[in-house]
C-alpha positions as a printed Julia matrix, in Angstrom:
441×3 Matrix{Float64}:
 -73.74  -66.94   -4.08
 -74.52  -66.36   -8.13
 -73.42  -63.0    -9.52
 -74.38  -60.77  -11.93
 -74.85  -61.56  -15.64
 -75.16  -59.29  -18.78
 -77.99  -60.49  -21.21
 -77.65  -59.32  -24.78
 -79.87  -59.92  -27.31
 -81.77  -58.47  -29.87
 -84.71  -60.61  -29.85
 -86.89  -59.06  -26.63
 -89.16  -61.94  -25.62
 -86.4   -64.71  -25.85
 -84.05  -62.15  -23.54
 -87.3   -61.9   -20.67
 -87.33  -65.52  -20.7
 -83.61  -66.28  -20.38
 -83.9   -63.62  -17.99
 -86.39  -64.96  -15.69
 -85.08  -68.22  -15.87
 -81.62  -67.05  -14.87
 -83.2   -64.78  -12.14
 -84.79  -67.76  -10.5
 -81.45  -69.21  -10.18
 -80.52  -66.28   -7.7
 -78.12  -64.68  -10.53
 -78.98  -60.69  -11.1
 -79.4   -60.32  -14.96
 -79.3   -56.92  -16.37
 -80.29  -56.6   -19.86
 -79.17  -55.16  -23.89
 -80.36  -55.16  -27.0
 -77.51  -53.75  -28.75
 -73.93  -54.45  -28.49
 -73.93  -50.16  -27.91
 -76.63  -50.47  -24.87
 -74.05  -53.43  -23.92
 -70.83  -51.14  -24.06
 -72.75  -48.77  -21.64
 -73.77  -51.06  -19.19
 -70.38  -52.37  -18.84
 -68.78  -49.32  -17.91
 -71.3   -48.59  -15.15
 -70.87  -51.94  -13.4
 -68.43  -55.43  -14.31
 -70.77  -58.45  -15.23
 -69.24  -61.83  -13.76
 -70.68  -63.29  -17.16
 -71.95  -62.27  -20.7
 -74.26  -64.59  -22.37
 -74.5   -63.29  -26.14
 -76.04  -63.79  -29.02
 -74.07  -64.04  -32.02
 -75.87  -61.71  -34.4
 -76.9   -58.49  -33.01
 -78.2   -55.42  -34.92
 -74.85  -53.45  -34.82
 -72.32  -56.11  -34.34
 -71.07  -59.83  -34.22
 -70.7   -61.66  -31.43
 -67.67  -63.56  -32.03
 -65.97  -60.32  -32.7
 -67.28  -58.55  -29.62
 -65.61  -61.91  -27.88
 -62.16  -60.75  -28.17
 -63.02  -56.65  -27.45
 -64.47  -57.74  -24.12
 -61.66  -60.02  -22.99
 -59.12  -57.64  -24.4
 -60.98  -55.14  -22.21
 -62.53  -57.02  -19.15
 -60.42  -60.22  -18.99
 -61.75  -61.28  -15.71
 -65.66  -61.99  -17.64
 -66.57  -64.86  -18.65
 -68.39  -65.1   -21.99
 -70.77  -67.77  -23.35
 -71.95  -67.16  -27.18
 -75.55  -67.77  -27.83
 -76.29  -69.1   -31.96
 -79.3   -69.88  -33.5
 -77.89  -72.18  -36.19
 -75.02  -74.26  -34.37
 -71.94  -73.45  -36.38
 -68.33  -75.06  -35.66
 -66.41  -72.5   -37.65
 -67.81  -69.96  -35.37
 -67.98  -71.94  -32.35
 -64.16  -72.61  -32.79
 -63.45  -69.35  -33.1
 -65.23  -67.84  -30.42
 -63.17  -70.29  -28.04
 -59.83  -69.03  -29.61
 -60.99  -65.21  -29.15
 -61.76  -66.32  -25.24
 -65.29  -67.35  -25.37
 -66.12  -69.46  -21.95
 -69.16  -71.7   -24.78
 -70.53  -71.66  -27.61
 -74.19  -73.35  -27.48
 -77.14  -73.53  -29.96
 -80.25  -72.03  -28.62
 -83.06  -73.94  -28.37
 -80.96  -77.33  -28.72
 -79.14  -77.02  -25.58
 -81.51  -74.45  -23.63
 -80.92  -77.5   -20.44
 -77.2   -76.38  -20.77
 -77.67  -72.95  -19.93
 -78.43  -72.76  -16.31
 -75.23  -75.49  -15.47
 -72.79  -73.21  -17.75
 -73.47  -70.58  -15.94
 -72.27  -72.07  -12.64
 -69.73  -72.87  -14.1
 -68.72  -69.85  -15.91
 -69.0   -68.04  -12.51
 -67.13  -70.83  -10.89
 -64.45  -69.73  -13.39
 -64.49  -66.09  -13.13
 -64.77  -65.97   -9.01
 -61.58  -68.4    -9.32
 -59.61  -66.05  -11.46
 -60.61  -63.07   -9.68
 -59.1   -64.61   -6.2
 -55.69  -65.12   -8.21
 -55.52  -61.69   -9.77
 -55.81  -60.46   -6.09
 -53.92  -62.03   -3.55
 -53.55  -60.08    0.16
 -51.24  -62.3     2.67
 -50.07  -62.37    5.86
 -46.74  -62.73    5.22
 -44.8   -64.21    2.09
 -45.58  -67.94    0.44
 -42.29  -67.98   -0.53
 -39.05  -67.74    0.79
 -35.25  -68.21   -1.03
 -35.3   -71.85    0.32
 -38.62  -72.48   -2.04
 -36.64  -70.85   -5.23
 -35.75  -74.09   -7.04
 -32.47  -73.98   -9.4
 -28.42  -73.93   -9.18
 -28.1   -72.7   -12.61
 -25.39  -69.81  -12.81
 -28.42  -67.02  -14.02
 -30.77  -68.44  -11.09
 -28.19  -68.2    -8.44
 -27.18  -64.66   -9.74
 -30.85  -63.29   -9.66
 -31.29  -65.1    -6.01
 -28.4   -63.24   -4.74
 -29.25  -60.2    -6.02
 -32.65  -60.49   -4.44
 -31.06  -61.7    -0.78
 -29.02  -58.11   -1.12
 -31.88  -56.12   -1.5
 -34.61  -57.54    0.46
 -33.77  -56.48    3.63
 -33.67  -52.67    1.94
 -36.87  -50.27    1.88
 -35.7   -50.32   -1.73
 -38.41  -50.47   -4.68
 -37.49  -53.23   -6.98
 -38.53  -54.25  -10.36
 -38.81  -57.84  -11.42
 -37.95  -58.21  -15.01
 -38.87  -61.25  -17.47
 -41.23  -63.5   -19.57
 -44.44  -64.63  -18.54
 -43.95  -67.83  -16.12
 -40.63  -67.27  -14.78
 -41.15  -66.84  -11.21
 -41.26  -62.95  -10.32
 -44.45  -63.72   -8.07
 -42.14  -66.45   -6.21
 -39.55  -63.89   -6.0
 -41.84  -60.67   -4.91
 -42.8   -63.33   -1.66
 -39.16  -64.18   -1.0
 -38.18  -60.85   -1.08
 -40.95  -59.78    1.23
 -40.38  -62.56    3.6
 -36.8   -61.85    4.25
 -38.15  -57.98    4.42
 -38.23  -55.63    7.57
 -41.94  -55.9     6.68
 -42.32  -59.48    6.8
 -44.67  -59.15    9.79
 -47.01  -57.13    7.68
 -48.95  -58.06    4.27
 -47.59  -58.74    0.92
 -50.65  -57.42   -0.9
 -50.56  -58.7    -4.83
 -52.65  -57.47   -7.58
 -52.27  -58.47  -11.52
 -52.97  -55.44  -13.19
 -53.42  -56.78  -16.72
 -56.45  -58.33  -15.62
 -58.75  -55.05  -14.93
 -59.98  -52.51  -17.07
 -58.63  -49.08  -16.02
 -61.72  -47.58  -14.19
 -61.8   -51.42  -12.07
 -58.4   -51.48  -11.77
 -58.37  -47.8    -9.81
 -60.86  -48.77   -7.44
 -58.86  -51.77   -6.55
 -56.07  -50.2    -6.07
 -57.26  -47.07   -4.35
 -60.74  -48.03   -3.06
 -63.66  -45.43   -2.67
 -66.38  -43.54   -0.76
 -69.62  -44.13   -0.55
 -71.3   -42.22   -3.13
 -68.39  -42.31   -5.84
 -70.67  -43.88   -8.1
 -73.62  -46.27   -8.38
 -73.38  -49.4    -6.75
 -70.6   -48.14   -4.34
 -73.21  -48.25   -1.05
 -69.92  -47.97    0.95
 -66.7   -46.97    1.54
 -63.82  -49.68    0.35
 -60.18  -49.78    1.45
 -58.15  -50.24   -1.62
 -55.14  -52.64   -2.1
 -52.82  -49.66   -1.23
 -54.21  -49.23    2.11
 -54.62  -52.49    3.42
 -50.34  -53.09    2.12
 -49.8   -50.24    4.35
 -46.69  -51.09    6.4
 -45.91  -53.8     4.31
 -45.47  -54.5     0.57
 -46.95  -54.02   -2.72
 -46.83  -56.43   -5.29
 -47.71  -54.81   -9.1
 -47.36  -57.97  -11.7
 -47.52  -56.87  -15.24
 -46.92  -52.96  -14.01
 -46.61  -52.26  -17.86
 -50.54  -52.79  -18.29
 -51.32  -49.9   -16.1
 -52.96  -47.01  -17.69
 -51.26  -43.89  -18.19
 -53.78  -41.59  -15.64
 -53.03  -44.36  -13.01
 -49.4   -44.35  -13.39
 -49.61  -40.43  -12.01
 -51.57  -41.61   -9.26
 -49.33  -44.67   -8.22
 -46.46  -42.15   -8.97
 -47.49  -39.83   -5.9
 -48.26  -42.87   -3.67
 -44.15  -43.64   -4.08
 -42.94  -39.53   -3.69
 -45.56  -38.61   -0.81
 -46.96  -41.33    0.47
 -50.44  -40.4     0.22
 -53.34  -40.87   -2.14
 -56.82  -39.81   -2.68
 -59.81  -42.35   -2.67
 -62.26  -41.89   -5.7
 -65.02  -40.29   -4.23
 -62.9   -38.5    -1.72
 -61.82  -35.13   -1.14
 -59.05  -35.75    1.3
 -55.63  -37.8     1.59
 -54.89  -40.73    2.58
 -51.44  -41.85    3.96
 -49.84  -44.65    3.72
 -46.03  -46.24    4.17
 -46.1   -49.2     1.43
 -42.41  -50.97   -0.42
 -43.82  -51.75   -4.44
 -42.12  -54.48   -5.97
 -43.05  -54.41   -9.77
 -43.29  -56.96  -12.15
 -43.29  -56.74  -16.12
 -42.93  -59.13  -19.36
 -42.51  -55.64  -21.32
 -39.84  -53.4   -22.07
 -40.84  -50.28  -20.02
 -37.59  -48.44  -21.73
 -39.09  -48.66  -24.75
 -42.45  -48.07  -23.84
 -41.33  -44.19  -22.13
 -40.02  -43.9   -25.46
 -42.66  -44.09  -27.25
 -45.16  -42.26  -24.53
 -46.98  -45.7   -22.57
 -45.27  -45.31  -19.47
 -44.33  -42.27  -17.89
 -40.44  -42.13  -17.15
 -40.39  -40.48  -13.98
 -42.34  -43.17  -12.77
 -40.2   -45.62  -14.33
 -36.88  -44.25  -12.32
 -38.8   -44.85   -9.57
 -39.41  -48.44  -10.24
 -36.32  -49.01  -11.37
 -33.83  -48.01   -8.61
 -32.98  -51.9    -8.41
 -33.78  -54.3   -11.16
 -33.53  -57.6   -10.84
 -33.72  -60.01  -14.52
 -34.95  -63.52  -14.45
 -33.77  -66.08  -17.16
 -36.28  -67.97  -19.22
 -36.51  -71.44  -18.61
 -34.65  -72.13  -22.13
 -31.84  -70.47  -20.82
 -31.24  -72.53  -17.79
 -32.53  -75.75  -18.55
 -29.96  -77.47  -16.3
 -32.25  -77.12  -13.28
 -35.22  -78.57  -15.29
 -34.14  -82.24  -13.91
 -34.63  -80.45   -9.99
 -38.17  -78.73  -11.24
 -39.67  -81.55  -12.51
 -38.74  -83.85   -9.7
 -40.63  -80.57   -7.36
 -43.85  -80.99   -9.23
 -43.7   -84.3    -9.28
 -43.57  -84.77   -5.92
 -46.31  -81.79   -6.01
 -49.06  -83.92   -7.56
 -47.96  -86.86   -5.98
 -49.14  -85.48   -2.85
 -52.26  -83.8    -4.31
 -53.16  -86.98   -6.35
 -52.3   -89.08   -3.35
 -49.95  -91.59   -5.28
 -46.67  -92.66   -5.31
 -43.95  -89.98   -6.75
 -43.58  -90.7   -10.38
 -40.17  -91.21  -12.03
 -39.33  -89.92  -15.13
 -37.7   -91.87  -17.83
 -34.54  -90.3   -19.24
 -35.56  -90.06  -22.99
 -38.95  -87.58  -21.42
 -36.38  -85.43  -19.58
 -34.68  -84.49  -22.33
 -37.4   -84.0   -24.59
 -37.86  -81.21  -21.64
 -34.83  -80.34  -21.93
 -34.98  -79.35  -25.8
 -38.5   -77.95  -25.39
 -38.39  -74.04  -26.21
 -40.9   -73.59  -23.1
 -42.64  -70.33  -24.37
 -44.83  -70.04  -20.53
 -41.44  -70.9   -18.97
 -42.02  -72.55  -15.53
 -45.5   -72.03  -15.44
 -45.76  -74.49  -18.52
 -43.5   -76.84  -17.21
 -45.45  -77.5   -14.2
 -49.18  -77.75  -16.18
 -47.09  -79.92  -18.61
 -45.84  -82.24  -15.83
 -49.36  -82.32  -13.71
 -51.08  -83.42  -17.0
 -48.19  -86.34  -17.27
 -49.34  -87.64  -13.88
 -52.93  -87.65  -14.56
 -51.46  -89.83  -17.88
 -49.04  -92.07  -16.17
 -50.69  -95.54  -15.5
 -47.35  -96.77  -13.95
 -44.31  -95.53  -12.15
 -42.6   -93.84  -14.38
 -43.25  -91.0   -16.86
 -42.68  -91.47  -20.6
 -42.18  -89.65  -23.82
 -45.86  -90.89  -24.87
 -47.21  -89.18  -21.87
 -45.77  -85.48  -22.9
 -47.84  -83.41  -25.24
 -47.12  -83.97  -28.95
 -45.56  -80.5   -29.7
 -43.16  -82.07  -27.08
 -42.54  -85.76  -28.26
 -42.36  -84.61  -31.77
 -39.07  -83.21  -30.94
 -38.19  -87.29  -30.98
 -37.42  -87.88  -34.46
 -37.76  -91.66  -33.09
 -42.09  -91.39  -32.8
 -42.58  -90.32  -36.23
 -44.9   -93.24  -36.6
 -47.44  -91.58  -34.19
 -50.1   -89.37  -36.25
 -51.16  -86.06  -34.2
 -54.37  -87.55  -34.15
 -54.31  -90.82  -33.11
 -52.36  -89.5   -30.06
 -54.76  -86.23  -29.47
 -57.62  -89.11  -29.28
 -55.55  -91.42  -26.53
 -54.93  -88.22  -24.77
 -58.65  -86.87  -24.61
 -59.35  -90.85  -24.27
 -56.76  -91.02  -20.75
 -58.12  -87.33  -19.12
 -62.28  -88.79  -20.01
 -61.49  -91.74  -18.24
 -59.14  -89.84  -15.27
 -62.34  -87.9   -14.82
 -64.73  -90.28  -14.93
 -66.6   -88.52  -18.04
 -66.86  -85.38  -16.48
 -66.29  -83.37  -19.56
 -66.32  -80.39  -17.76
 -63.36  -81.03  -15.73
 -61.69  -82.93  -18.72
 -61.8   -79.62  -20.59
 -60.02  -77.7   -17.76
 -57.23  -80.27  -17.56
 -56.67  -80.04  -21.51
 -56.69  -76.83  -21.69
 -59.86  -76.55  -24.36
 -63.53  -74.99  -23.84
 -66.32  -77.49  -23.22
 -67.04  -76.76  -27.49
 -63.75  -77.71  -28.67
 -63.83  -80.91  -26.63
 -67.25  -82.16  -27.55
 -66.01  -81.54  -31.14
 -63.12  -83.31  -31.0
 -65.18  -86.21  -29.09
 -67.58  -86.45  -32.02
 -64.72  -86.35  -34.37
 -62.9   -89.27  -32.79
 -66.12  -91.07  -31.93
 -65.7   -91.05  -28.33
């Protein structure tokens, strides 16, 4: 069902047409002239989408871009322009933008952007919140017989079956979600829920009533009472990725869930109790963030009681070999082809890779090698270029004569859905119709 959508623009009779157009798409538009009047009406209530224009009366639109996503990240924005511009466009996309479109000239885009935009957001909602059964993962699924894997696997075997708090330390991408489920599986809770939440991606006041839930009443919109993620872990665990993102006021609150046991629900005047294990998850160093006053240190003891580190992928990249024959046999399945070899010279262009997302990059790397595989085997050409260019052998490639076979490959993969070609490399629909014209495709 289409969500809600925040309309800003200064020009008044363009914004009631958009709006009634949207409307009649069964989307609920609220309206703002201002990028103030905007500010407001996104701390009452969380838009699914923004659709801006550019230049407002107290602000720019490709700047308010990055403010939003630094402060919602879960909204999806499309820029609105009245004279096309790719400087801007490109930079909107970099600063998060979901589009960048040209009114008037692409007015028959709108209504199909949207969809998708919401597509989008809904999808990245469900991942920031995940509430399960019982854990996805157990020790069996951890992949790796490097000495630093092993180590952090053992350490996590000792301490699962304790009521223990633990806290998962390590870069983006290197497994501490697959490790919170493993440790939950092989829990005394494992017949209650592992209840996940991402904390980096909700603004404070969101991020509360996810956690904590509320009455009826607490404030507009809230028609009636919600069970927060807190509650409905109770009995089981408590997964908090990216625990460093929390604000301040919430840590107190999370704080006396861990001493008491109880909590109170916005809105409410009374406790509620609840027996939940939190396993915490960070990129950050929380040491040096009580330090210097953005995290408060008793709650950090708390956390801390056992910490477990996990290695970045460039410091294991023994068991990249075993990981890459996983996902390949991954997408295999999904793709419903044969499983894909790869050739010896790819793996250890892996191998050398620096792998910034860790794990989590290895596998989009390796899914986007099978969609460019036309044979049996993977090869060097089929990695991106900040990957082959590590081969001092394929200096006769240009960057973009092999960007253009790339986008070339995912168009036809696709069968010209550009949409879906974007999402694969990565790019906004803007950035890949640009390239497209600039290649002539």
């Amino acid at each position: 069902m289409p969500g809600n959508i925040l309309l800003i623009d200064d020009e008044e009779q363009l914004r009631k047409l958009l709006s009634r157009i949207i409307s009649l798409e069964g989307f609920t538009v609220e309206q703002a002239g201002t990028l103030k009047t905007a500010w407001a009406q996104l701390a009452q209530k969380e838009p699914d989408i923004v659709l801006c224009d550019v230049k407002l009366p107290d602000g720019d639109g490709v700047r308010f871009v990055k403010e939003l996503k630094e402060k919602y990240p879960l909204i999806e924005i499309i820029l609105l322009t009245a004279f096309g511009n790719i400087q801007d466009g490109v930079q909107a996309i970099k600063n998060g933008a979901f589009d960048y479109i040209t009114k008037g000239n692409d007015n028959d885009r709108i209504v199909p952007l949207l969809y998708q935009a919401f597509d989008k957001a809904t999808a990245q909602k469900r991942s920031a919140i995940k509430i399960r059964d019982k854990g996805t993962y157990t020790f069996d699924d951890i992949i790796g017989q490097s000495t630093l894997i092993k180590q952090a696997v053992q350490l996590a075997q000792r301490i699962a079956p304790a009521n223990t708090n633990v806290l998962l330390l390590g870069e983006t991408g290197t497994g501490k979600e697959v490790f919170a489920n493993a440790i939950h599986a092989h829990s005394k809770r494992s017949d209650k829920a592992i209840v996940a939440i991402n904390c980096s991606a909700f603004a404070k006041d969101l991020l509360e009533g996810e956690l904590f839930g509320h009455k009826a009443g607490a404030y507009t919109g809230a028609n009636k009472d919600k069970k927060g993620l807190v509650e409905l872990a109770d009995g089981g665990t408590l997964f908090l990725d990216e625990i460093g993102e929390m604000n301040i006021d919430l840590q107190a609150k999370l704080l006396r869930v861990i001493e008491n046991g109880e909590f109170i629900k916005l809105g409410d005047v009374k406790t509620t109790k609840v027996n939940v294990r939190i396993i915490a998850a960070t990129h950050r160093d929380l040491n040096r963030m009580v330090e210097d006053g953005a995290f408060r240190e008793d709650l950090y003891y708390r956390l801390n009681v056992f910490a477990i580190s996990l290695p970045a992928l460039r410091e294991h990249t023994e068991d990249i070999p075993a990981l890459a024959n996983h996902f390949l046999a991954y997408y295999a399945a999904k793709e419903n082809r044969p499983i894909l070899h790869i050739q010896k010279e790819a793996l250890q262009l892996l191998q050398r890779h620096s792998w910034k997302g860790n794990i989590r990059e290895l596998r989009n790397v390796l899914e986007r090698a099978t969609i460019m595989a036309e044979g049996d085997t993977i090869l060097s050409e089929h990695l991106p270029f900040d990957i082959q260019k590590q081969d001092k052998g394929s200096t006769s490639l240009t960057l973009a004569s092999v960007e253009k076979d790339h986008i070339q490959k995912v168009l036809r993969y696709t069968n010209g859905n550009k949409t879906k070609t974007a999402v694969l490399l990565g790019i906004g629909l803007t950035t890949l119709y640009r390239k497209m014209e600039e290649y002539g495709l």
